[in-house]
PyMOL Python script that loads the backbone (N, CA, C, O; Angstrom):
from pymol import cmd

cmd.read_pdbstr("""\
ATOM      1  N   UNK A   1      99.586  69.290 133.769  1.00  0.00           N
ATOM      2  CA  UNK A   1     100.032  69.364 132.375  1.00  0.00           C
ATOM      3  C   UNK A   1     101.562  69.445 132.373  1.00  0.00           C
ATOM      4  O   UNK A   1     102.085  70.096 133.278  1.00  0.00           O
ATOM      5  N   UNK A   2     102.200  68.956 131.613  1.00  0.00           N
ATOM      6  CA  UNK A   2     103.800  68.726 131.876  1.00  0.00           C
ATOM      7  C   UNK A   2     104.436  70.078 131.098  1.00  0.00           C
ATOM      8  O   UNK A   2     103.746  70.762 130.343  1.00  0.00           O
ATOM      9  N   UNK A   3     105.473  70.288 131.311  1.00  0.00           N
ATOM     10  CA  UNK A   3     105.837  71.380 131.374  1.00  0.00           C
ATOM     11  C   UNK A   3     106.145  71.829 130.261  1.00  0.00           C
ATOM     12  O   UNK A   3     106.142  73.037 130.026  1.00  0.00           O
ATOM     13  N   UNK A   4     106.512  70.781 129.258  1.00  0.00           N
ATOM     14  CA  UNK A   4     106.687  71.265 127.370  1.00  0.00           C
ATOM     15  C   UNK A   4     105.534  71.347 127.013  1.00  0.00           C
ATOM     16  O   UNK A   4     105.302  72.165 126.122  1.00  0.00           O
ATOM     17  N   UNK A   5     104.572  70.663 127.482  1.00  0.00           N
ATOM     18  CA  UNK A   5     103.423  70.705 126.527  1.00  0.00           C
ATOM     19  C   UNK A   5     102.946  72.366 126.525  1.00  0.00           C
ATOM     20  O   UNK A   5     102.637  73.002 125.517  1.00  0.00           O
ATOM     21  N   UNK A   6     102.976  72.951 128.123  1.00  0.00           N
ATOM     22  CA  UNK A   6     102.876  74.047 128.470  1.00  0.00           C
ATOM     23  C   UNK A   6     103.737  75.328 127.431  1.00  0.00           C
ATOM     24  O   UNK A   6     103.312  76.365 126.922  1.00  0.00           O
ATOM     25  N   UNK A   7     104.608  74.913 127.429  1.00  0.00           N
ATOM     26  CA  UNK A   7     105.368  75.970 126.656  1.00  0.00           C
ATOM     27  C   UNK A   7     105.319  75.855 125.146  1.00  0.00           C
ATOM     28  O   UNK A   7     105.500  76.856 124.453  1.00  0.00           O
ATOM     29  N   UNK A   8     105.097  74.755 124.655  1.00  0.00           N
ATOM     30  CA  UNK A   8     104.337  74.395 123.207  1.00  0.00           C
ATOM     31  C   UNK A   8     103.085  75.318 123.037  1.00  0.00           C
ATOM     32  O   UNK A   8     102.845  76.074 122.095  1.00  0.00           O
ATOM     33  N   UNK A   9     102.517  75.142 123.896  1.00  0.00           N
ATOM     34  CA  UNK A   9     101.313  75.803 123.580  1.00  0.00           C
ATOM     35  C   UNK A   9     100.747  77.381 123.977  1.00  0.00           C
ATOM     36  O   UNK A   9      99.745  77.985 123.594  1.00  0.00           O
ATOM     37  N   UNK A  10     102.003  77.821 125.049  1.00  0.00           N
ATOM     38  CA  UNK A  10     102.108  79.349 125.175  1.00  0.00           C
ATOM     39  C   UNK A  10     103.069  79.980 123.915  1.00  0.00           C
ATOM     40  O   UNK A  10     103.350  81.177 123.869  1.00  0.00           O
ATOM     41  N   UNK A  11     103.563  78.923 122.831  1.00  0.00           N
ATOM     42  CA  UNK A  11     104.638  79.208 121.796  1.00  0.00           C
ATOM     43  C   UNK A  11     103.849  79.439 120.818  1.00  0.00           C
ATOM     44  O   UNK A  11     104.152  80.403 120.115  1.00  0.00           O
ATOM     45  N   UNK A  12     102.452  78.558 120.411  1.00  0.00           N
ATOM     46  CA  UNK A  12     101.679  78.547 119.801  1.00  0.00           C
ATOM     47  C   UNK A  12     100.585  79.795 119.563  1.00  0.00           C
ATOM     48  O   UNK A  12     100.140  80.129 118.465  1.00  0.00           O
ATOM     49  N   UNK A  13     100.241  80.435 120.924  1.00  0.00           N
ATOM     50  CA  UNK A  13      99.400  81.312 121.374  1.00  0.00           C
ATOM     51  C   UNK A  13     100.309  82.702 120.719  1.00  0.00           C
ATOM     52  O   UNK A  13      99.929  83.615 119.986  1.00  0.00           O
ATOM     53  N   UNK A  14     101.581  82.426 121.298  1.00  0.00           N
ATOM     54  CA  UNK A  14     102.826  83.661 120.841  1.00  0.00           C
ATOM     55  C   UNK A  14     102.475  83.771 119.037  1.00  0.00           C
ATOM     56  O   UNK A  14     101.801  84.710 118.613  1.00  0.00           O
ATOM     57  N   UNK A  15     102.895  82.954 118.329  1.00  0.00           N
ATOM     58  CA  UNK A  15     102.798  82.687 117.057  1.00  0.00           C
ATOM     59  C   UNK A  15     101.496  83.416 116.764  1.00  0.00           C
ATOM     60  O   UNK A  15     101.683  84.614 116.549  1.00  0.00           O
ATOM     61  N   UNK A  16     100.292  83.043 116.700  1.00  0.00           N
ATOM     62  CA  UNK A  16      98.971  83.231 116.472  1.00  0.00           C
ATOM     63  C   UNK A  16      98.991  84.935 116.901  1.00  0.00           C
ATOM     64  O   UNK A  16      98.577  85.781 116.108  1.00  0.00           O
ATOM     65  N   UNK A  17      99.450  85.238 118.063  1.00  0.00           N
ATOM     66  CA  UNK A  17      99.154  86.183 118.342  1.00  0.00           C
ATOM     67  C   UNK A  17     100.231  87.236 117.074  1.00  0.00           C
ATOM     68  O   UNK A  17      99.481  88.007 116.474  1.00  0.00           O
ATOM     69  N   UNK A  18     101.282  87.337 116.750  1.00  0.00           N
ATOM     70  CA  UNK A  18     102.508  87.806 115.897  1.00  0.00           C
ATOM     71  C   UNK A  18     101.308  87.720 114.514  1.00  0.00           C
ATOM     72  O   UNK A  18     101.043  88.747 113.890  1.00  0.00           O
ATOM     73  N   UNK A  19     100.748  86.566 114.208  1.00  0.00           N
ATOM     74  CA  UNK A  19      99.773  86.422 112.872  1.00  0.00           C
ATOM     75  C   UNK A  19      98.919  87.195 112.714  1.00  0.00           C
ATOM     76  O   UNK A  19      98.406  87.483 111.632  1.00  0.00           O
ATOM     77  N   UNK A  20      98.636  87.659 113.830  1.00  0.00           N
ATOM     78  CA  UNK A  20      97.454  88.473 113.602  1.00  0.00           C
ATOM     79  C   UNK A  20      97.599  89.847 113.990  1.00  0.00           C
ATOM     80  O   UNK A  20      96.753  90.720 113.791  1.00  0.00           O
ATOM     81  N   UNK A  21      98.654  89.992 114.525  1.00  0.00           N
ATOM     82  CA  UNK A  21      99.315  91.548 114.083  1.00  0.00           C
ATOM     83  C   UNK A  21      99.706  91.748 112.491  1.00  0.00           C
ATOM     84  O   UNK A  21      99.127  92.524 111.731  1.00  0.00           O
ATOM     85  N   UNK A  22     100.958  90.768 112.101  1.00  0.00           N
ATOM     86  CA  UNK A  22     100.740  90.929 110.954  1.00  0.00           C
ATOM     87  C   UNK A  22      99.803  90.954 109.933  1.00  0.00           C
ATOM     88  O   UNK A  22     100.037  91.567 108.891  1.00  0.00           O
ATOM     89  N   UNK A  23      98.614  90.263 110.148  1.00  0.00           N
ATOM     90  CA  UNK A  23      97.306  90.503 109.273  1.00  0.00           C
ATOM     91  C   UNK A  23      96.628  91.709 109.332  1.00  0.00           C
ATOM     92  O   UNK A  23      96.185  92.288 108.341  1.00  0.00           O
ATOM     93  N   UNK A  24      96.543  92.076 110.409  1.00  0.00           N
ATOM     94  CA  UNK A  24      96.031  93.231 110.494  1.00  0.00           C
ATOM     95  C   UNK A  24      96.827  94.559 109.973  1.00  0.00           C
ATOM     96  O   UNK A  24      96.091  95.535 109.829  1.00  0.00           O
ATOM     97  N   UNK A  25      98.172  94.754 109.674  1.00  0.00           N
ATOM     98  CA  UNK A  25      98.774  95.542 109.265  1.00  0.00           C
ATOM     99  C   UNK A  25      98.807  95.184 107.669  1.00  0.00           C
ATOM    100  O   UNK A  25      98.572  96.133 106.921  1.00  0.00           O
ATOM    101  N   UNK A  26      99.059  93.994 107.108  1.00  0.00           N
ATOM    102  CA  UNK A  26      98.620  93.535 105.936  1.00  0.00           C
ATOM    103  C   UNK A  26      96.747  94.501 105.709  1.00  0.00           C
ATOM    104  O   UNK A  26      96.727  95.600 105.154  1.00  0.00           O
ATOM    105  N   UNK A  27      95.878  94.071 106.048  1.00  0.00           N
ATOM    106  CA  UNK A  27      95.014  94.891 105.807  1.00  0.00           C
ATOM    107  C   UNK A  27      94.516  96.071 105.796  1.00  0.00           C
ATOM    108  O   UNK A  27      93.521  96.561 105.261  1.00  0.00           O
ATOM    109  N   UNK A  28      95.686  96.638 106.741  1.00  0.00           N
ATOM    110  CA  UNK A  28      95.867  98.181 106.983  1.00  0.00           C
ATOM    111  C   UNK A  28      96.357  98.751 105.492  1.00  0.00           C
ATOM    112  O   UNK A  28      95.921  99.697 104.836  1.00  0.00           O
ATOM    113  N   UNK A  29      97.263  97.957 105.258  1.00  0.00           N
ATOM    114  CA  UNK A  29      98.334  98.424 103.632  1.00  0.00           C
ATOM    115  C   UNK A  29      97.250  98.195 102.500  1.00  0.00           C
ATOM    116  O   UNK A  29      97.083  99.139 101.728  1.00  0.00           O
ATOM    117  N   UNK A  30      96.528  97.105 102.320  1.00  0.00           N
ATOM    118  CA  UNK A  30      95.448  97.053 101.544  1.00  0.00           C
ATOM    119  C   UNK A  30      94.378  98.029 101.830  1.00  0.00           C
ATOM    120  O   UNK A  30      93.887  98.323 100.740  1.00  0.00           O
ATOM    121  N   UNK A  31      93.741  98.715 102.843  1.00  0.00           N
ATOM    122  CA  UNK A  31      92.875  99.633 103.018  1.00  0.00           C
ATOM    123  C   UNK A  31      93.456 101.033 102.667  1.00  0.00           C
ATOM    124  O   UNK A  31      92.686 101.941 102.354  1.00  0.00           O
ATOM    125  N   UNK A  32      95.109 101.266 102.725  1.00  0.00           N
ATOM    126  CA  UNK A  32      95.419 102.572 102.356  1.00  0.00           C
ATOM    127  C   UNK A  32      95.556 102.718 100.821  1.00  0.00           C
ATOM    128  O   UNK A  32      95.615 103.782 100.205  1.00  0.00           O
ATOM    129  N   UNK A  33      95.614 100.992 100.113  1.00  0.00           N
ATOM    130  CA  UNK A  33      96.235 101.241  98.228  1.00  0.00           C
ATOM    131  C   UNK A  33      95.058 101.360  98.180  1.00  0.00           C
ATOM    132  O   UNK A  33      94.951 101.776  97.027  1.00  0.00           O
ATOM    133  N   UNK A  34      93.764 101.297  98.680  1.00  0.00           N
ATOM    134  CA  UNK A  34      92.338 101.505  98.555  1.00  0.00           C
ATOM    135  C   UNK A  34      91.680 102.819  97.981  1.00  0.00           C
ATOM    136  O   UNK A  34      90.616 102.987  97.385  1.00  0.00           O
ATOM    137  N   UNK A  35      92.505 103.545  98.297  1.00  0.00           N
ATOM    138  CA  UNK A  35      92.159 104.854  98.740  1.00  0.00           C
ATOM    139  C   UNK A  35      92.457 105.239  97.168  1.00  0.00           C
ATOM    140  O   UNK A  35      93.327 104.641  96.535  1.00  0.00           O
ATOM    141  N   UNK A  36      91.734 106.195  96.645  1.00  0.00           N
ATOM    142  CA  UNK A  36      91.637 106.833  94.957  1.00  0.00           C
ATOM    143  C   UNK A  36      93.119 107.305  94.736  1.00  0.00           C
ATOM    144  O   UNK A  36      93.565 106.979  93.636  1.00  0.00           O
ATOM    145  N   UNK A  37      94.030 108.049  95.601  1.00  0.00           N
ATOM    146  CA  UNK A  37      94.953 108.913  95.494  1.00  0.00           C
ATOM    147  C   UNK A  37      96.337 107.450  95.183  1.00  0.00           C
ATOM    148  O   UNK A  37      97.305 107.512  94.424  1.00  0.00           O
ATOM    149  N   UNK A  38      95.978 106.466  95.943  1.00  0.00           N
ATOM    150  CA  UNK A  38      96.951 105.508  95.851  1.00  0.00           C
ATOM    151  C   UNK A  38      96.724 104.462  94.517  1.00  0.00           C
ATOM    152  O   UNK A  38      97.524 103.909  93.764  1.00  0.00           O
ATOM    153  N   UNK A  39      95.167 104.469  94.605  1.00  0.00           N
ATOM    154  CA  UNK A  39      94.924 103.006  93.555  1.00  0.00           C
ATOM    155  C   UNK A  39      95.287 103.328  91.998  1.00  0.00           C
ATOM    156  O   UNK A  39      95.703 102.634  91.070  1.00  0.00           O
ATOM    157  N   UNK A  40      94.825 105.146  92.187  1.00  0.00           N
ATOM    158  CA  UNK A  40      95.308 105.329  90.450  1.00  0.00           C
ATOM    159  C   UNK A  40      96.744 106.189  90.628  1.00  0.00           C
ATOM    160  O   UNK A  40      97.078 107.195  90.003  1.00  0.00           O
ATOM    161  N   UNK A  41      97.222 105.731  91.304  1.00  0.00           N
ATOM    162  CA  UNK A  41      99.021 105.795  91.430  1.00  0.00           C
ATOM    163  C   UNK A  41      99.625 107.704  91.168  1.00  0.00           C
ATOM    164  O   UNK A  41     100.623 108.130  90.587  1.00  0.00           O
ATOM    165  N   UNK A  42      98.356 108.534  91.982  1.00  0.00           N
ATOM    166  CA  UNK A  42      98.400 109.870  91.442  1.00  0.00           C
ATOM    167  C   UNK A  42      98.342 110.189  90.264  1.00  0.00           C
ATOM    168  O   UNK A  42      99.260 110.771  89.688  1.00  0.00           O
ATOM    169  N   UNK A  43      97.124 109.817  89.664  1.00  0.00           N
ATOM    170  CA  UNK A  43      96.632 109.698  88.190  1.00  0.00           C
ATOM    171  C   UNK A  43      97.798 109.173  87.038  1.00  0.00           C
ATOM    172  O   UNK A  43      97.562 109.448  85.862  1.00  0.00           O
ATOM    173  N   UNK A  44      98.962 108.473  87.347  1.00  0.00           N
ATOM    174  CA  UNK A  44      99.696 107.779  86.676  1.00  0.00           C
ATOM    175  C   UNK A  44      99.042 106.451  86.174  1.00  0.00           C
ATOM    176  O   UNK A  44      99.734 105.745  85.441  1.00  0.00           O
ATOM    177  N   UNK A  45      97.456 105.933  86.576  1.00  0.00           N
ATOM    178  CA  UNK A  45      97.178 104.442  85.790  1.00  0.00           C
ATOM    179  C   UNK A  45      95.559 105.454  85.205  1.00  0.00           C
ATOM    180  O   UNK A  45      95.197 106.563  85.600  1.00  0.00           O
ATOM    181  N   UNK A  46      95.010 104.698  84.353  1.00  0.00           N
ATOM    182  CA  UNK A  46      94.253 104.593  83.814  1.00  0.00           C
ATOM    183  C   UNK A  46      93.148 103.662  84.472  1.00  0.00           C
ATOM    184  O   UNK A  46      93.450 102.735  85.225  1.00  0.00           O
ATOM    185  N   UNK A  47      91.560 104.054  84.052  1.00  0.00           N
ATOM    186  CA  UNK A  47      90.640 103.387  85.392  1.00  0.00           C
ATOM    187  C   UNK A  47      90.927 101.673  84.720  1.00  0.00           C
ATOM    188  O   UNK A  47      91.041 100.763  85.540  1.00  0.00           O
ATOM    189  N   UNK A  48      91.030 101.349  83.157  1.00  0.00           N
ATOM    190  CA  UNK A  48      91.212  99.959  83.787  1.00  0.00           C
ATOM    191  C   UNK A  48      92.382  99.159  84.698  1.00  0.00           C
ATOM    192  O   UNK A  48      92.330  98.240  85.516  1.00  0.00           O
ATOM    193  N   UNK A  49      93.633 100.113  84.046  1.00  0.00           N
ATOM    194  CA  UNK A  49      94.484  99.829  85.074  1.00  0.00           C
ATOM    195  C   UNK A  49      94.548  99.951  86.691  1.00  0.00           C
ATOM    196  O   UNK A  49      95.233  99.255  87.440  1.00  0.00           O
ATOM    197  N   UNK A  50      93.550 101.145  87.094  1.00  0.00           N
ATOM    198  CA  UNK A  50      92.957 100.970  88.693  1.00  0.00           C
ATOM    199  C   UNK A  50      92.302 100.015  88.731  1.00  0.00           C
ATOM    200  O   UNK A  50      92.428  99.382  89.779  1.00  0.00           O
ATOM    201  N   UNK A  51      91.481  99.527  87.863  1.00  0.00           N
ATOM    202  CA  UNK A  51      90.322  98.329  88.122  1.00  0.00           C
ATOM    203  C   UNK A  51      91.178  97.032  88.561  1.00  0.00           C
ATOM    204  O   UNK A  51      90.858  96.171  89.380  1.00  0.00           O
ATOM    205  N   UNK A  52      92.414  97.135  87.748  1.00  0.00           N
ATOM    206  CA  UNK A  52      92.989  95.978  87.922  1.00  0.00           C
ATOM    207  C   UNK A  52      93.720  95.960  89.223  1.00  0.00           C
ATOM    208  O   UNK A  52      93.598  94.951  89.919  1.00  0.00           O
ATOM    209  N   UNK A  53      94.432  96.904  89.622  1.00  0.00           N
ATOM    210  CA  UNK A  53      94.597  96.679  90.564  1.00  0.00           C
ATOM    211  C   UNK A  53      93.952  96.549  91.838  1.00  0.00           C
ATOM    212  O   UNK A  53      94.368  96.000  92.858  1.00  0.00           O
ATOM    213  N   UNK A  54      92.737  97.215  91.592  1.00  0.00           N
ATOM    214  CA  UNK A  54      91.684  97.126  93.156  1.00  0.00           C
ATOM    215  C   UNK A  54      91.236  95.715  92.920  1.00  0.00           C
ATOM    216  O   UNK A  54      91.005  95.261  94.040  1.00  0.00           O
ATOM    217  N   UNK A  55      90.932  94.540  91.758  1.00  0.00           N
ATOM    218  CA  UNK A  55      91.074  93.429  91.858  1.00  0.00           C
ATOM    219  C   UNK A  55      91.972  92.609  92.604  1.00  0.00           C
ATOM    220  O   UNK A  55      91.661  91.767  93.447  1.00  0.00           O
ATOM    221  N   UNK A  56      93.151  92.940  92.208  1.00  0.00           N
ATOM    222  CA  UNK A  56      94.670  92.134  93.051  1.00  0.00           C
ATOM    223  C   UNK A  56      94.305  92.623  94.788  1.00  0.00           C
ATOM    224  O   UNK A  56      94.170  91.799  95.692  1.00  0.00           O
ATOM    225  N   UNK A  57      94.221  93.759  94.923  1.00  0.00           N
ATOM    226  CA  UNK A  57      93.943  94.448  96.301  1.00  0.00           C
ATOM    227  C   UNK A  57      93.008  93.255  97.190  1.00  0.00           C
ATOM    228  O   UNK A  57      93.237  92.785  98.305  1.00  0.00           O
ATOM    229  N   UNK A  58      91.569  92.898  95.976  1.00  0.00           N
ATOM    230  CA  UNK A  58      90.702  92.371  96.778  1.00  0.00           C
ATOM    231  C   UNK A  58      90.991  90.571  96.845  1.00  0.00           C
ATOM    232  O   UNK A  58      90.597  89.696  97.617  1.00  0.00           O
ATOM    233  N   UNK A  59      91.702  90.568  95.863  1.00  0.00           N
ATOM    234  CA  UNK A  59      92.229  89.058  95.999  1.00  0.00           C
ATOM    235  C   UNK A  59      93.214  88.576  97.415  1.00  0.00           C
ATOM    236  O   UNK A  59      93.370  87.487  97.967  1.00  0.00           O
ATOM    237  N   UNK A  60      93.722  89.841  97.659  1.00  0.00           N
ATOM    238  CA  UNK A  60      95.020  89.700  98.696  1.00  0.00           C
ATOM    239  C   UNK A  60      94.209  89.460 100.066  1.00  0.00           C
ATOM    240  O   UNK A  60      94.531  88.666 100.949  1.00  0.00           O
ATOM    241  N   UNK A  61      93.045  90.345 100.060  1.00  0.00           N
ATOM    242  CA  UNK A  61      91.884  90.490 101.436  1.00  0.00           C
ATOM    243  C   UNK A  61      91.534  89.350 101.520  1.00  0.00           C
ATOM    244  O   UNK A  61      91.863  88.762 102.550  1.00  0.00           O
ATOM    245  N   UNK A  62      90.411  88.293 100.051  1.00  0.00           N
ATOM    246  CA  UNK A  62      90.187  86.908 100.022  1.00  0.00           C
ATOM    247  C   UNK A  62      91.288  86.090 100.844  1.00  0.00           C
ATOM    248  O   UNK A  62      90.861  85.297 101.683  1.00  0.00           O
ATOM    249  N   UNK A  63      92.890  86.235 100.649  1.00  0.00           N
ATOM    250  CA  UNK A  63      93.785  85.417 100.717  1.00  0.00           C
ATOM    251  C   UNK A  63      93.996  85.138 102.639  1.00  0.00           C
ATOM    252  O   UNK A  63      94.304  84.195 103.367  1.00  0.00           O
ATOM    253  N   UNK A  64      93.666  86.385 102.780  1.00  0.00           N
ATOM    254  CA  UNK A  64      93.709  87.023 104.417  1.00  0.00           C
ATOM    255  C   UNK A  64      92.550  85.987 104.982  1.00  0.00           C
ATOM    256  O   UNK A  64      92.755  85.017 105.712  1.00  0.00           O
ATOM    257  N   UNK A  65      91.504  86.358 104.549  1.00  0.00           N
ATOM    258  CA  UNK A  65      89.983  86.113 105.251  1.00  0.00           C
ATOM    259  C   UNK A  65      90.191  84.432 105.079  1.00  0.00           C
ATOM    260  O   UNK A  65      90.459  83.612 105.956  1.00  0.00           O
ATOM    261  N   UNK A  66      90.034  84.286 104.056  1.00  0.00           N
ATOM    262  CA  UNK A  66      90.168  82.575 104.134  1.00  0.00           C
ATOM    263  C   UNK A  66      91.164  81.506 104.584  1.00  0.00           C
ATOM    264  O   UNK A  66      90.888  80.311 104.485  1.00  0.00           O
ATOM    265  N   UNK A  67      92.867  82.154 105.312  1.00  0.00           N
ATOM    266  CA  UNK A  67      93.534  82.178 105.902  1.00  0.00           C
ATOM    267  C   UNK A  67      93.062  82.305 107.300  1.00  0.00           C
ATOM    268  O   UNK A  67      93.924  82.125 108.160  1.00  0.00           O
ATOM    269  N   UNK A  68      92.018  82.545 107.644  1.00  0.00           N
ATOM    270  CA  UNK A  68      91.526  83.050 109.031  1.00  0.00           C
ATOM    271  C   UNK A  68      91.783  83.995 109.632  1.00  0.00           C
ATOM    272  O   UNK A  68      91.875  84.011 110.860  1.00  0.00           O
ATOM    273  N   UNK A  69      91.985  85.180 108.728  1.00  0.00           N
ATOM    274  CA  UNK A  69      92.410  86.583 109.213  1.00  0.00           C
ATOM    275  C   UNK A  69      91.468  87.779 108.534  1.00  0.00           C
ATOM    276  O   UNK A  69      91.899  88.595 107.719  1.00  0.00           O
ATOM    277  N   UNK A  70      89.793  87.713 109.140  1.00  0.00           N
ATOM    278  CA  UNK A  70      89.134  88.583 108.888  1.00  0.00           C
ATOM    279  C   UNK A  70      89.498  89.658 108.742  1.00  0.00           C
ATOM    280  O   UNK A  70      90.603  89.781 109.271  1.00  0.00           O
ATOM    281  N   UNK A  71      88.914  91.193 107.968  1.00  0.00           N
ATOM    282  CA  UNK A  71      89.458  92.215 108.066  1.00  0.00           C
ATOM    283  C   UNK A  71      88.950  92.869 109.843  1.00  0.00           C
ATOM    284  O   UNK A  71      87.913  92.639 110.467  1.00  0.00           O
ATOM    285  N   UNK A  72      89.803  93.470 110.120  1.00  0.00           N
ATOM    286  CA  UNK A  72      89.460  94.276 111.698  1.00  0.00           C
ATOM    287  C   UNK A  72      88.579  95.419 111.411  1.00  0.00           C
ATOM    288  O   UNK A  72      88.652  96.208 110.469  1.00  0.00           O
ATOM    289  N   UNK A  73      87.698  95.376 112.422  1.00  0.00           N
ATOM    290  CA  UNK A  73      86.508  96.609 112.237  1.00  0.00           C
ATOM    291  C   UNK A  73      87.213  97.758 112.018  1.00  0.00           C
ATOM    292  O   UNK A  73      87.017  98.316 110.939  1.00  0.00           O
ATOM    293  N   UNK A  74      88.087  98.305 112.882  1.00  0.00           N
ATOM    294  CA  UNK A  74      88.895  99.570 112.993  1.00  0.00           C
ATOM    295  C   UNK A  74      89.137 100.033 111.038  1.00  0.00           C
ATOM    296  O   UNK A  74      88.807 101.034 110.403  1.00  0.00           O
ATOM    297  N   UNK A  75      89.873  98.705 110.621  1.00  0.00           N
ATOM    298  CA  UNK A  75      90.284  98.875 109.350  1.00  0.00           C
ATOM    299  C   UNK A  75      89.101  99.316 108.396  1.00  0.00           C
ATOM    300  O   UNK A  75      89.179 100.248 107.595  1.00  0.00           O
ATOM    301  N   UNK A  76      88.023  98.530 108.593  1.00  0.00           N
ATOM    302  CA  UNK A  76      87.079  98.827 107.669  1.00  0.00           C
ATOM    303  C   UNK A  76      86.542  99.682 107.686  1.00  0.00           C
ATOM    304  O   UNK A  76      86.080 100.135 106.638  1.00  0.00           O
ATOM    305  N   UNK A  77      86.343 100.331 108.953  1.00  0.00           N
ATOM    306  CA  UNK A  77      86.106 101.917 109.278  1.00  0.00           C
ATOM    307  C   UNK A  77      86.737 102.954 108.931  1.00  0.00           C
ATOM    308  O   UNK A  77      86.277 104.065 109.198  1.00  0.00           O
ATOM    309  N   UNK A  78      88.065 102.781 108.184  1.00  0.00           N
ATOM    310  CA  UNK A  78      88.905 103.761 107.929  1.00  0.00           C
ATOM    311  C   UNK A  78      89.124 103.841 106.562  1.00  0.00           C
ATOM    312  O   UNK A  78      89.902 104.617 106.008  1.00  0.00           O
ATOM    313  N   UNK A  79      88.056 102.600 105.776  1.00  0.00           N
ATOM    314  CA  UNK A  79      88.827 102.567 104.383  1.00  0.00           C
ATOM    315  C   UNK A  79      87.780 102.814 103.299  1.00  0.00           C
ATOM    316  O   UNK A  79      86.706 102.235 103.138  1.00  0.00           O
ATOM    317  N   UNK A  80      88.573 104.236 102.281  1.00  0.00           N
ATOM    318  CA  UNK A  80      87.939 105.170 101.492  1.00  0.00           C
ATOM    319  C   UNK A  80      86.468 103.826 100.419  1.00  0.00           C
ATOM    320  O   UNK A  80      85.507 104.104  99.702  1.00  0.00           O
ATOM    321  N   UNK A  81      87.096 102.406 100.903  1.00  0.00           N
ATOM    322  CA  UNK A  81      86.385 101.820  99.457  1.00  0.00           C
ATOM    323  C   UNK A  81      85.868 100.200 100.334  1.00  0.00           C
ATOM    324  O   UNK A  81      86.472  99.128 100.301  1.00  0.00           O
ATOM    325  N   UNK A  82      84.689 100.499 100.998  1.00  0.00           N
ATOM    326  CA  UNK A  82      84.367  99.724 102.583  1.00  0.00           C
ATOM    327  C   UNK A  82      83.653  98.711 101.448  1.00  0.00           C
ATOM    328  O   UNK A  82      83.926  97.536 101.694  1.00  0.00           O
ATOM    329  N   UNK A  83      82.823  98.885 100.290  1.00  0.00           N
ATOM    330  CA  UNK A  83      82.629  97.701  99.375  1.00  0.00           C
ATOM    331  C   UNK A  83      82.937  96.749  99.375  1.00  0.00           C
ATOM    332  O   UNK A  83      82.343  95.702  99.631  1.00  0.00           O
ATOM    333  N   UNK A  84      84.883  97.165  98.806  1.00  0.00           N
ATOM    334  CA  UNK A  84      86.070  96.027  98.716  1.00  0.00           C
ATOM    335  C   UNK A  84      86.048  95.331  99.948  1.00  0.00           C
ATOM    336  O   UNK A  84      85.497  94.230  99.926  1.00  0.00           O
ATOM    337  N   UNK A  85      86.332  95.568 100.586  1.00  0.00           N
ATOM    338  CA  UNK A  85      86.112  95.107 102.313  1.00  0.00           C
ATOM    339  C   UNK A  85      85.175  94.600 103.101  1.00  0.00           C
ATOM    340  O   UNK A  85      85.515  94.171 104.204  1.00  0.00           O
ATOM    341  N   UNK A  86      83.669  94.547 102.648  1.00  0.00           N
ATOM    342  CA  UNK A  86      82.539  94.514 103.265  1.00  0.00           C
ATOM    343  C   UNK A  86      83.083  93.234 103.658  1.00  0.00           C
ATOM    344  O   UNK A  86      83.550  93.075 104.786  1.00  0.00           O
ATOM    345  N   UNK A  87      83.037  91.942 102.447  1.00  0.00           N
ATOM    346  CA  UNK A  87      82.699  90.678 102.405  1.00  0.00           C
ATOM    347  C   UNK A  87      83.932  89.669 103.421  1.00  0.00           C
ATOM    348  O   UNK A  87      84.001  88.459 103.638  1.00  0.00           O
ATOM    349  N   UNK A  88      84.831  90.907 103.890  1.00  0.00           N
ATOM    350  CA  UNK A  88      86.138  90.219 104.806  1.00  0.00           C
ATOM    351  C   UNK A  88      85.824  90.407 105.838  1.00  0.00           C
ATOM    352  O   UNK A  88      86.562  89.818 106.628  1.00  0.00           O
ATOM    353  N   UNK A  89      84.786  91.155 106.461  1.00  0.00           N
ATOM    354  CA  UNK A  89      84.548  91.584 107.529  1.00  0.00           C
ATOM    355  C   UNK A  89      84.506  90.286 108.459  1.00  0.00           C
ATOM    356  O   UNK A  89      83.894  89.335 107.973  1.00  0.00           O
ATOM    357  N   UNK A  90      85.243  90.047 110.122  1.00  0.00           N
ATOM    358  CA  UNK A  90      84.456  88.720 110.957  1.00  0.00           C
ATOM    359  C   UNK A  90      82.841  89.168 110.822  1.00  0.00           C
ATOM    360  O   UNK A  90      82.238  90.233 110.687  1.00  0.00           O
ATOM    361  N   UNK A  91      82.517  87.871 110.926  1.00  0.00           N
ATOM    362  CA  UNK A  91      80.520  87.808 111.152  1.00  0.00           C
ATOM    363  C   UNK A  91      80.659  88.259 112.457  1.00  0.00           C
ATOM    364  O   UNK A  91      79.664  88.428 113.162  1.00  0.00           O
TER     365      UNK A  91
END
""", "prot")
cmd.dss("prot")
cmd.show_as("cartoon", "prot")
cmd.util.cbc("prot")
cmd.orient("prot")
């Protein structure tokens, strides 16, 4: 294999690998606004205004998962509202 192609594709592996740290910390931040104490902003929103935002929350997870960045077991194990999360889970 010639020697760029080689490093193209250990550049590629690098990349992918950086993506999916960042996804996973992306879903970390979505599993903590999850949490009651964060979603109703220390009782500063109102439940439709929590509703709305645990919507945006779960839109951001959709955006992840269908991006190819399932939620990580660890995460879903840690998060107060595993519902929101079930459907991101890898199969």
């Amino acid at each position: 294999m010639p020697m760029q192609r080689r490093q193209t594709m250990s550049k590629r592996r690098q990349e992918y690998a950086e993506n999916v740290k960042k996804a996973a910390l992306q879903w970390e931040d979505i599993c903590h606004s999850l949490a009651p104490e964060n979603l109703y902003e220390d009782g500063e929103l109102n439940d439709y205004e929590a509703e709305q935002k645990r919507k945006s929350l779960i839109k951001r997870g959709k955006r992840l998962y269908d991006a190819g960045y399932p939620c990580p077991k660890d995460v879903y194990d840690m998060c107060d509202d595993e519902e929101a999360l079930q459907p991101f889970l890898a199969d």
